[in-house]
N, C-alpha and C positions, 0 to 999 in steps of 0.2 A: 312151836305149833300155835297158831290162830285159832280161836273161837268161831264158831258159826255166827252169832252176830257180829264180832271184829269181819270176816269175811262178807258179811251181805254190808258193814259200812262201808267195807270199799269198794263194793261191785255199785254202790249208792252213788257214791263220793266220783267215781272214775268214769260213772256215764250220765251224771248229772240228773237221774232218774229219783223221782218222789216217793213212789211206793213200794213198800217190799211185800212179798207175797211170802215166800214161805224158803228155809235152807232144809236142803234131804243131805241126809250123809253117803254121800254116791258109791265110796268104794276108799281103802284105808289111804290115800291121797290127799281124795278132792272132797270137797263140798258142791254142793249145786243149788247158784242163788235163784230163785225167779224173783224179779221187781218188771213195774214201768216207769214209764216217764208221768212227767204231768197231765193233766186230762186237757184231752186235744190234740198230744202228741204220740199215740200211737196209732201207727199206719201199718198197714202190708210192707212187711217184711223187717220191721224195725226188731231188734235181738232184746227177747226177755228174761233169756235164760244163761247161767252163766257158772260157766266151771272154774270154781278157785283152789290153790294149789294150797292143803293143809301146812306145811312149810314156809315154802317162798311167799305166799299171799298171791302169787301172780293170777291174774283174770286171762280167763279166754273165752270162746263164747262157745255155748255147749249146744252143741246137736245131736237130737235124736236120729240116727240116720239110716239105723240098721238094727235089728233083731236082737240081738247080746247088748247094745246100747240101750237099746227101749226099755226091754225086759230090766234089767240092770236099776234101772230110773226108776220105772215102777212100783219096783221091789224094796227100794230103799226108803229107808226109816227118815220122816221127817221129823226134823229134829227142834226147828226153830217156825212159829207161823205167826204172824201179824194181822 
């Protein structure tokens, strides 16, 4: 099992992005990183949020997209903020 920071260094590391903003502890799986990129580089529609697998370490990118999703996010315990 990964660390909340080991997982925002690889959500770092894997999109080439500078800033970390904050890891929520989503649900007994994942974490959930927000970072951006350098300043200058975020545009409409660029991904700043990003669901990582407690286990595997795998990234994928996380979307708020529906009611049980949002609520979920909301409600979870940040754990790690910068």
């Amino acid at each position: 099992m990964i660390t909340a920071k080991e997982a925002m260094n690889k959500v770092l590391k894997s999109q080439g992005y500078k800033w970390p903003i904050r890891v929520k502890d989503y649900d007994e799986q994942h974490y959930v990183c927000e970072a951006l990129p350098e300043v200058g580089k975020l545009a409409i529609g660029v991904q700043t949020t990003f669901g990582v697998d407690k286990n595997t370490g795998e990234i994928t990118a996380f979307m708020m997209n529906d009611h049980d999703n949002l609520d979920r996010y909301l409600n979870a315990e940040t754990i790690e903020t910068y």
